[in-house]
Jmol script that loads the backbone (N, CA, C; Angstrom):
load data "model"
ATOM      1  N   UNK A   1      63.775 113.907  62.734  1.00  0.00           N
ATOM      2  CA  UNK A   1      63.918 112.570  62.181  1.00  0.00           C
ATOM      3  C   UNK A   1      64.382 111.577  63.251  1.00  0.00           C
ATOM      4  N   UNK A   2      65.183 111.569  64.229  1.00  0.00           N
ATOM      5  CA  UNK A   2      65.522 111.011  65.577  1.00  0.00           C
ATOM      6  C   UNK A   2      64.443 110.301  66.208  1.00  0.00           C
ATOM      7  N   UNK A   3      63.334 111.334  66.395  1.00  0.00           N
ATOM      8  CA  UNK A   3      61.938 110.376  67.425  1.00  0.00           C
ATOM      9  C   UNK A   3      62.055 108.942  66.464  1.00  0.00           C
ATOM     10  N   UNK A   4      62.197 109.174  64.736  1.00  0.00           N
ATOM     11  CA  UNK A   4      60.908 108.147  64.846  1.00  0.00           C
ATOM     12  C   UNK A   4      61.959 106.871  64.504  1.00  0.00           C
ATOM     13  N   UNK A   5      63.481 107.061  64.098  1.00  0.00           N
ATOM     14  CA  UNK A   5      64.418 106.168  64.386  1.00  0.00           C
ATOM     15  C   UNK A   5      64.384 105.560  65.974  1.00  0.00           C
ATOM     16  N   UNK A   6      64.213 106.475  66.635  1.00  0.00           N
ATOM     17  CA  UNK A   6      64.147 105.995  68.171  1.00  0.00           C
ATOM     18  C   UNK A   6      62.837 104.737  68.121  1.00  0.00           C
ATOM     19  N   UNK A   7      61.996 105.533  67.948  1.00  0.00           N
ATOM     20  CA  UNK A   7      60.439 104.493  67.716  1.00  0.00           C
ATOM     21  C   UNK A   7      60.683 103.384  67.076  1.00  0.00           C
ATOM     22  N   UNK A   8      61.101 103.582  66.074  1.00  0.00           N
ATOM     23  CA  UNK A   8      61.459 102.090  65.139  1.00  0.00           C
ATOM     24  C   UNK A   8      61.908 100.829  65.989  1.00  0.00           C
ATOM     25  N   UNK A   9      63.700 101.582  66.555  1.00  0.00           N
ATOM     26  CA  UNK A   9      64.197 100.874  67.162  1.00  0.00           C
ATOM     27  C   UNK A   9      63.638 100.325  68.189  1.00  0.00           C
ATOM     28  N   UNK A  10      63.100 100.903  68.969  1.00  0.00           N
ATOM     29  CA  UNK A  10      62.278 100.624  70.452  1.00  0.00           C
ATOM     30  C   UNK A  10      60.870  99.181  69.587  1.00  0.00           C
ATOM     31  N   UNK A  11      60.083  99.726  68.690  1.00  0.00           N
ATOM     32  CA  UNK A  11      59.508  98.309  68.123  1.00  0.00           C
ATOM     33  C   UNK A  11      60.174  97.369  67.706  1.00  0.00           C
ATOM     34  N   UNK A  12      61.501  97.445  67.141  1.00  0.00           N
ATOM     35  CA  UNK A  12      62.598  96.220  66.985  1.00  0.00           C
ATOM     36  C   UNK A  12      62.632  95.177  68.084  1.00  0.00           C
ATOM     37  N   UNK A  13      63.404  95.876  68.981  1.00  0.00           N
ATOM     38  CA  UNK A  13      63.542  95.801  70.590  1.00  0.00           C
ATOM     39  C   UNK A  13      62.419  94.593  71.163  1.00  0.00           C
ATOM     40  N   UNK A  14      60.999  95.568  71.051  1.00  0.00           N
ATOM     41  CA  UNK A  14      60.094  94.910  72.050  1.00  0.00           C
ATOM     42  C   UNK A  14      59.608  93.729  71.261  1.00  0.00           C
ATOM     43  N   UNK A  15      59.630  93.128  69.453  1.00  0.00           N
ATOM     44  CA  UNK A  15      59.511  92.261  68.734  1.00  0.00           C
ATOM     45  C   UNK A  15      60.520  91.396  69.163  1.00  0.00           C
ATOM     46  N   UNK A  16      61.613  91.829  68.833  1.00  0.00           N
ATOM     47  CA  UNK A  16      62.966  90.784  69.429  1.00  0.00           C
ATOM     48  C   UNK A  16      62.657  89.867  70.965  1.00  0.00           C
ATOM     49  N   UNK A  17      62.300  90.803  71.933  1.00  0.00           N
ATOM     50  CA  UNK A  17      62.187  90.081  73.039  1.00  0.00           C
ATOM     51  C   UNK A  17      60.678  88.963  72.585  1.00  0.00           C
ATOM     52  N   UNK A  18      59.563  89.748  72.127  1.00  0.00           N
ATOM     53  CA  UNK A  18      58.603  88.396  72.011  1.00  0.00           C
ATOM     54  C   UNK A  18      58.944  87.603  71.190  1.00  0.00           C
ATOM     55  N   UNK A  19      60.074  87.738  70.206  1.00  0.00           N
ATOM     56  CA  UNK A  19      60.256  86.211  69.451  1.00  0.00           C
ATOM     57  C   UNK A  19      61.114  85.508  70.080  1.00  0.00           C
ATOM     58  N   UNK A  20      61.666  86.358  71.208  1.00  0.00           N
ATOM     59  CA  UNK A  20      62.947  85.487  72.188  1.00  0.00           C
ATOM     60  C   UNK A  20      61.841  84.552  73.084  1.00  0.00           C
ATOM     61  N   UNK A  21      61.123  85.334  73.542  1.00  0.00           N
ATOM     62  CA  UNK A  21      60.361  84.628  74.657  1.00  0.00           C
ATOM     63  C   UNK A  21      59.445  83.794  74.011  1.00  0.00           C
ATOM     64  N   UNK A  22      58.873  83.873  73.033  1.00  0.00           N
ATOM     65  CA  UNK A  22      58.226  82.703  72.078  1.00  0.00           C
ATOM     66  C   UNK A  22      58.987  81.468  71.402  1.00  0.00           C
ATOM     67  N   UNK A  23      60.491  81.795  71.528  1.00  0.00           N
ATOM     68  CA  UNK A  23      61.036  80.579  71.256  1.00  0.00           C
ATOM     69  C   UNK A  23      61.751  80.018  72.471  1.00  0.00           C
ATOM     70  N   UNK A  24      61.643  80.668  73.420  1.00  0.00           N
ATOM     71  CA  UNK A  24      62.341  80.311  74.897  1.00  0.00           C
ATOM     72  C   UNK A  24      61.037  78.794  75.402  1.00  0.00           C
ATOM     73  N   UNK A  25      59.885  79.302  74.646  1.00  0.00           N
ATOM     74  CA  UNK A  25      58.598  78.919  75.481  1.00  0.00           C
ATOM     75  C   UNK A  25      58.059  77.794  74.607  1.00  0.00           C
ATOM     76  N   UNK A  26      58.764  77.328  73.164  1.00  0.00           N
ATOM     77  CA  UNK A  26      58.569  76.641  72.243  1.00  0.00           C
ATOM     78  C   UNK A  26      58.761  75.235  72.583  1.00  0.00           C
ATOM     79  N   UNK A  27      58.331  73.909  71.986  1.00  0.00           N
ATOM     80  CA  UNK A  27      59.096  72.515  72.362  1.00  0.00           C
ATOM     81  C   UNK A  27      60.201  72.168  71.863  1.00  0.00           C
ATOM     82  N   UNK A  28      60.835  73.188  70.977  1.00  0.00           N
ATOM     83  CA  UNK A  28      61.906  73.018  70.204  1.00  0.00           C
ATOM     84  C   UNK A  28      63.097  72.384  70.892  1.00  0.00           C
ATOM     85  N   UNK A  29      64.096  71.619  70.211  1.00  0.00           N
ATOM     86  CA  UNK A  29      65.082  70.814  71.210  1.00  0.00           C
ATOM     87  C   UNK A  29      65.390  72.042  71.978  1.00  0.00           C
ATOM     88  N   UNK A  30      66.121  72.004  73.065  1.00  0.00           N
ATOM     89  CA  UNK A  30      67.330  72.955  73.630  1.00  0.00           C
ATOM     90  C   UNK A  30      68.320  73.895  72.550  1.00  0.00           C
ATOM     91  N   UNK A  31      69.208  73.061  72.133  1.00  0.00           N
ATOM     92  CA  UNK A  31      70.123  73.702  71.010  1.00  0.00           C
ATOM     93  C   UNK A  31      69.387  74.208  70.159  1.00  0.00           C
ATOM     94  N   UNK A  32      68.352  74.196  69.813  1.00  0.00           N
ATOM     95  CA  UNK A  32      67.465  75.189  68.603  1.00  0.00           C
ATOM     96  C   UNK A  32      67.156  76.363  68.730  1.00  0.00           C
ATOM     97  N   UNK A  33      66.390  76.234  70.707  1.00  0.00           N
ATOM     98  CA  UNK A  33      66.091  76.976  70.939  1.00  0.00           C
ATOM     99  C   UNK A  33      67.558  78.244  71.297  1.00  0.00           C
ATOM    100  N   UNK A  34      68.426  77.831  71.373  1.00  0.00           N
ATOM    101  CA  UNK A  34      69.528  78.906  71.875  1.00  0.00           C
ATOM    102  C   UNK A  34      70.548  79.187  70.229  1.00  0.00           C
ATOM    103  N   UNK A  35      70.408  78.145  69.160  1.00  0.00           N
ATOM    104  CA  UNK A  35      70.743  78.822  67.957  1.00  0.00           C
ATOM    105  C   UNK A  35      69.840  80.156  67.493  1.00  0.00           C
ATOM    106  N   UNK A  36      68.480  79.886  67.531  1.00  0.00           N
ATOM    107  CA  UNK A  36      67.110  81.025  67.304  1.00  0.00           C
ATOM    108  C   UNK A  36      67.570  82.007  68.215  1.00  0.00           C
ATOM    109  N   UNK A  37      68.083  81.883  69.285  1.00  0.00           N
ATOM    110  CA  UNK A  37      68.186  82.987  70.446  1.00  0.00           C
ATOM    111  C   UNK A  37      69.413  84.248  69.733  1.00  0.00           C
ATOM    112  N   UNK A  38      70.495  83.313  69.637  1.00  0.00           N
ATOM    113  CA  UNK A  38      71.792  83.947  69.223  1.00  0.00           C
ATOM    114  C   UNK A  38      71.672  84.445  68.195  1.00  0.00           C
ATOM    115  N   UNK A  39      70.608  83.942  67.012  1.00  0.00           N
ATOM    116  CA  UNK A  39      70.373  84.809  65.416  1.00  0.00           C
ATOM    117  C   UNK A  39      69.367  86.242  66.281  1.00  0.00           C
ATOM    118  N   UNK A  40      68.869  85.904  66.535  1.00  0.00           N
ATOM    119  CA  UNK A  40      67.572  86.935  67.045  1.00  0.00           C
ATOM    120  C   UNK A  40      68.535  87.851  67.319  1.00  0.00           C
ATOM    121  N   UNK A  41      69.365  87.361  68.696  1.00  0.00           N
ATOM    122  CA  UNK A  41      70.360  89.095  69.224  1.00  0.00           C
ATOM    123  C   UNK A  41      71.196  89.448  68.236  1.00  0.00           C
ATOM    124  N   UNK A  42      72.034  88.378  67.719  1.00  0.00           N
ATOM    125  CA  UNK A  42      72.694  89.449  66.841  1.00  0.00           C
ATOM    126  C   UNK A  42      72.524  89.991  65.295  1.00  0.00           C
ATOM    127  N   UNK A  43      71.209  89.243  65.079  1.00  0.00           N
ATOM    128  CA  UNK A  43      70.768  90.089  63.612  1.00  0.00           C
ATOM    129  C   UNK A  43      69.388  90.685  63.598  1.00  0.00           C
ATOM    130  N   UNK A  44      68.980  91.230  65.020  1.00  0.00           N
ATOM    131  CA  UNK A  44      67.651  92.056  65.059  1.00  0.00           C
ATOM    132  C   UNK A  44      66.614  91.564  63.934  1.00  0.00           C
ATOM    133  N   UNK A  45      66.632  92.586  63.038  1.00  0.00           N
ATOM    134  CA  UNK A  45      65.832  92.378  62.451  1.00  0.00           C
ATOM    135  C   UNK A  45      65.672  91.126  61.192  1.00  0.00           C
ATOM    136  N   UNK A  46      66.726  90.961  60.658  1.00  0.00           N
ATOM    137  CA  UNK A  46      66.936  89.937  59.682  1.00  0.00           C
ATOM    138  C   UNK A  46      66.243  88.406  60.546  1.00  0.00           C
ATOM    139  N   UNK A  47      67.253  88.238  61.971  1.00  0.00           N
ATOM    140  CA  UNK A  47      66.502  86.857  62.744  1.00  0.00           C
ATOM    141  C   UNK A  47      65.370  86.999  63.263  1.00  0.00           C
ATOM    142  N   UNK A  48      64.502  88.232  63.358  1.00  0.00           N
ATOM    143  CA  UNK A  48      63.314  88.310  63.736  1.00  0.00           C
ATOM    144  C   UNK A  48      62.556  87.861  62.580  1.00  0.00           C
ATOM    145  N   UNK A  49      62.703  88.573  60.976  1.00  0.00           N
ATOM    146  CA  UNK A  49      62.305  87.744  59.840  1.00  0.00           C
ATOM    147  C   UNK A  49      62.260  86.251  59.801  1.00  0.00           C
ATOM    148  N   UNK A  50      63.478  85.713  60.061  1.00  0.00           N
ATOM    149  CA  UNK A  50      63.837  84.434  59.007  1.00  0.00           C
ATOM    150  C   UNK A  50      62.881  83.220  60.589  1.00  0.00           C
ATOM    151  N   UNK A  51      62.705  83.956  62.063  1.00  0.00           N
ATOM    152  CA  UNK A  51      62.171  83.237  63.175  1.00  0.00           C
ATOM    153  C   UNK A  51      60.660  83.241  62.865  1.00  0.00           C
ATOM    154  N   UNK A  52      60.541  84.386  62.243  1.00  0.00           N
ATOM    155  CA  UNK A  52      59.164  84.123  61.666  1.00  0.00           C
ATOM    156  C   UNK A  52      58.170  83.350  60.559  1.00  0.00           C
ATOM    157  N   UNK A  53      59.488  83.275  59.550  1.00  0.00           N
ATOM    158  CA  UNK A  53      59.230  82.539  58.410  1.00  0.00           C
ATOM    159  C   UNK A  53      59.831  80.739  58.350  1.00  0.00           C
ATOM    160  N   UNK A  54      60.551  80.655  59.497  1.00  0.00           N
ATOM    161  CA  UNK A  54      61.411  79.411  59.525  1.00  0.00           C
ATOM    162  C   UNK A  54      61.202  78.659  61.061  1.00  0.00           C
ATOM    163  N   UNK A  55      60.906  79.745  61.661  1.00  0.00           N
ATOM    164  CA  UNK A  55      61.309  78.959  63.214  1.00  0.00           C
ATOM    165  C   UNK A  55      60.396  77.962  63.888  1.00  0.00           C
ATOM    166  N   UNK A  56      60.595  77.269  64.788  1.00  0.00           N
ATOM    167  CA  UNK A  56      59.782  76.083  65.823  1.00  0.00           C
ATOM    168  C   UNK A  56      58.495  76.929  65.858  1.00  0.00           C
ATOM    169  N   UNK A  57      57.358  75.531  65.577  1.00  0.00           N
ATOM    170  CA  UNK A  57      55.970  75.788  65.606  1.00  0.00           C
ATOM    171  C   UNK A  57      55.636  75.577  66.883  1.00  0.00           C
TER     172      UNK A  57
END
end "model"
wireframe off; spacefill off
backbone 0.3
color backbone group
């Protein structure tokens, strides 16, 4: 059961960084872009949701 917790996590991971780097790369003010940053790291998956459903176009 380990591999595929490992796997999961590791797709968390590599999603997190492209919604980091998709909002790093966004026109969003500055401060938006580093509020989106700080939800992303510290609520993985929940700010990867709500960046997807809410965040800078």
């Amino acid at each position: 059961m380990e591999p595929i917790g490992g796997l999961l996590g590791l797709l968390i991971l590599i999603a997190d960084i492209w919604a980091i780097v998709q909002v790093v790369k966004s026109g969003a003010d500055v401060a938006i872009k580093v509020i989106w940053v700080l939800v992303i790291v510290v609520l993985p998956v929940i700010g990867l949701l709500a960046w997807l459903l809410f965040g800078p176009r």
